[in-house]
C-alpha positions in Angstrom: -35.0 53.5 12.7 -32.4 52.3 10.3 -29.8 51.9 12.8 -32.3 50.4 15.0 -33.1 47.5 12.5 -29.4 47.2 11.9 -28.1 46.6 15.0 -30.9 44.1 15.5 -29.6 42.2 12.2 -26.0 42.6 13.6 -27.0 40.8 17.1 -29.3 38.5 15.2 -26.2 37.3 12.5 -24.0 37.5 16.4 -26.0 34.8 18.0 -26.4 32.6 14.4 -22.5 32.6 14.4 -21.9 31.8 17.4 -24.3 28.6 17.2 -23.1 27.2 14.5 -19.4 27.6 16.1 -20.8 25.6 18.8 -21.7 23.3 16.9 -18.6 22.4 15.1 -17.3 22.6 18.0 -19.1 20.1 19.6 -18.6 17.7 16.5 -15.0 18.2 16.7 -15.4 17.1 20.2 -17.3 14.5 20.2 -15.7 12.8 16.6 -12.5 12.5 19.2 -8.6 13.0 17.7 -7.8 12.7 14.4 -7.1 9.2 12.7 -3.6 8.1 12.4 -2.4 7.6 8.8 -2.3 3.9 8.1 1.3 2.4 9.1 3.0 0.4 6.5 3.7 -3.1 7.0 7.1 -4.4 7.6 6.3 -6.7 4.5 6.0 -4.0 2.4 7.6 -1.0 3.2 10.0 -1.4 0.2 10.1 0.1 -3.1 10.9 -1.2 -6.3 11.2 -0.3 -9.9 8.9 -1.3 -12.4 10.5 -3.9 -15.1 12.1 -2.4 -18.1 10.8 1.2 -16.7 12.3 4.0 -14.7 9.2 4.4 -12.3 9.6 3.3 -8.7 6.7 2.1 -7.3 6.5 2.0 -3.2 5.1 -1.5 -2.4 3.3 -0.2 0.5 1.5 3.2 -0.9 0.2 0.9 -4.2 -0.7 -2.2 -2.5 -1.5 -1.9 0.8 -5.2 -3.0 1.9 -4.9 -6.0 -1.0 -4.3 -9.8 -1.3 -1.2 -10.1 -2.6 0.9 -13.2 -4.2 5.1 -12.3 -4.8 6.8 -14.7 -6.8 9.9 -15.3 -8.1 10.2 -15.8 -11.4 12.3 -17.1 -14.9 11.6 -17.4 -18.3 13.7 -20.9 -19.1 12.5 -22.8 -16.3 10.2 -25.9 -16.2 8.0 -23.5 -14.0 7.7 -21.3 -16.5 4.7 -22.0 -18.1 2.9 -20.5 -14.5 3.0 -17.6 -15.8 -0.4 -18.5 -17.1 -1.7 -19.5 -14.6 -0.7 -16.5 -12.9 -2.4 -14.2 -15.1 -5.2 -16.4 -15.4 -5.1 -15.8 -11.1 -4.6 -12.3 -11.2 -7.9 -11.6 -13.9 -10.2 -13.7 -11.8 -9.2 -12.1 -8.5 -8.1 -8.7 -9.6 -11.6 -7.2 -8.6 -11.8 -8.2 -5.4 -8.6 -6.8 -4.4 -6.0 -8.9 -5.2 -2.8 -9.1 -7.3 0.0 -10.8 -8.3 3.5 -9.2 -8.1 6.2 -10.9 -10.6 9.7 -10.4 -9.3 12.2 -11.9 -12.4 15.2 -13.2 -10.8 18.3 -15.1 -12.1 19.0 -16.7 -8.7 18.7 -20.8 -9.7 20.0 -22.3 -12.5 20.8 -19.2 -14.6 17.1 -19.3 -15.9 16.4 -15.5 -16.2 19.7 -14.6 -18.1 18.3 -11.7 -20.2 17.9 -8.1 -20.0 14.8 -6.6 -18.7 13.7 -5.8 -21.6 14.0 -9.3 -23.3 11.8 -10.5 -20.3 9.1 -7.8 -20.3 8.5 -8.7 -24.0 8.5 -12.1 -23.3 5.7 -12.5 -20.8 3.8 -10.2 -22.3 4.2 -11.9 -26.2 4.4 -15.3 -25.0 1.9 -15.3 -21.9 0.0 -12.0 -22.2 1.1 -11.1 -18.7 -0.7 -7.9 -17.6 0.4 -8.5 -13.8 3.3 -5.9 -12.6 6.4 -7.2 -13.1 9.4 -5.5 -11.4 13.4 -5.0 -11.8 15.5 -8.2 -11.7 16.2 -9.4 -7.9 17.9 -10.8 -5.8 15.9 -14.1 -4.3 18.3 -16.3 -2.4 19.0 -16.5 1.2 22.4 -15.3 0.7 22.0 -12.8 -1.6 18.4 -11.3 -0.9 17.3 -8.0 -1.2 16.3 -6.6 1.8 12.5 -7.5 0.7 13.1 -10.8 0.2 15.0 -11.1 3.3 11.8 -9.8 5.4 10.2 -12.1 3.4 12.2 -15.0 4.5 13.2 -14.4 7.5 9.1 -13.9 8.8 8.2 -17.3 7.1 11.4 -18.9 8.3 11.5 -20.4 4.2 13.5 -18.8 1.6 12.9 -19.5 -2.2 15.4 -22.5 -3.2 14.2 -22.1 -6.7 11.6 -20.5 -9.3 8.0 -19.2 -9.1 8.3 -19.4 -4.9 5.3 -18.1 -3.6 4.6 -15.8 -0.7 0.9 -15.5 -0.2 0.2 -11.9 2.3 -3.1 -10.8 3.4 -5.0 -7.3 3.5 -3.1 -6.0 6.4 0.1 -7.1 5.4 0.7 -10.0 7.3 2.2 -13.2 5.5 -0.7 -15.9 5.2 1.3 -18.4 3.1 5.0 -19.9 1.6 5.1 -21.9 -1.4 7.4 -23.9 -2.9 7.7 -23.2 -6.9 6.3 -26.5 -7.8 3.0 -25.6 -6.2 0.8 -24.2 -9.2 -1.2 -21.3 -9.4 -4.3 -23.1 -9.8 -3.2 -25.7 -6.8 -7.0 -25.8 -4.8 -5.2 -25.0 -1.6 -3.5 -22.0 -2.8 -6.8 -20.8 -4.3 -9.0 -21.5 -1.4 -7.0 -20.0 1.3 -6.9 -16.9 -1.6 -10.7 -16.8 -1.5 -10.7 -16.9 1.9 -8.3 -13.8 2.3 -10.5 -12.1 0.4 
């Protein structure tokens, strides 16, 4: 009798088993193949070093998927004084998935002579900038990084001087070029922002 009852709880588990394998099965069917990972755009497969810092951050892995504003800028320029704006920018935005990227250069006029240090504790003391701030770069169609390059060459428009603005959308695509005299708070600017996001 034992054995009787246990062989009927053997077949019974059996056929329970092999439902539920059908089952997944089926899902696995039906839910098609896997998703690709997300491809990085050209824009921002490059990787840079935070400012006055030793980590290298991938530009693609960190903000990929957000509205993103790259300028160029320099501490002793007549621009300079964006900076708030920029931060004022990047704390209204920053919840909706956008951010600014600060990218200190020396290219024009010699206005971002100092070390990185000197510049990190500058906009931070002097304009509370909380935005990330990378290594000193190269800017100029000449000289250019290879990001800035991309950059220039896919909006035909290189920086010619300070706080040039690149404007790129959620899926990595450039939605904007700015000169540097174009403000932060310029309605156009903002709007098309808003309107990325």
């Amino acid at each position: 009798m034992t054995s009787t009852s246990g062989r009927r709880n053997y077949l019974e588990l059996r056929k329970i088993f092999s439902r539920v394998m059908g089952y997944l099965f089926l899902s696995a069917l039906l839910a098609g193949p896997p998703a690709e990972a997300e491809t990085c755009s050209p824009l921002l497969d490059f990787s840079f070093r935070l400012l006055d810092d030793s980590r290298v951050v991938r530009l693609c892995e960190e903000y990929q998927g957000e509205v993103l504003l790259i300028v160029n800028t320099a501490s002793k320029c007549v621009y300079t004084p964006q900076y708030e704006d920029l931060e004022i920018l990047h704390d209204e935005y920053a919840g909706r998935g956008f951010k600014v990227l600060g990218f200190p250069s020396n290219d024009f006029g010699a206005q971002e002579p100092g070390m990185e240090g000197q510049i990190k504790k500058f906009c931070r003391l002097t304009y509370q900038v909380s935005f990330p701030m990378f290594e000193k770069t190269k800017v100029a169609g000449g000289v250019a990084t290879p990001f800035y390059r991309q950059l220039g060459k896919v909006s035909k428009d290189y920086p010619t001087w300070n706080f040039h603005k690149y404007l790129i959308d959620r899926n990595g695509n450039l939605a904007g070029s700015y000169p540097g005299h174009v403000r932060p708070d310029d309605k156009l600017l903002r709007s098309t922002i808003e309107n990325l996001l």
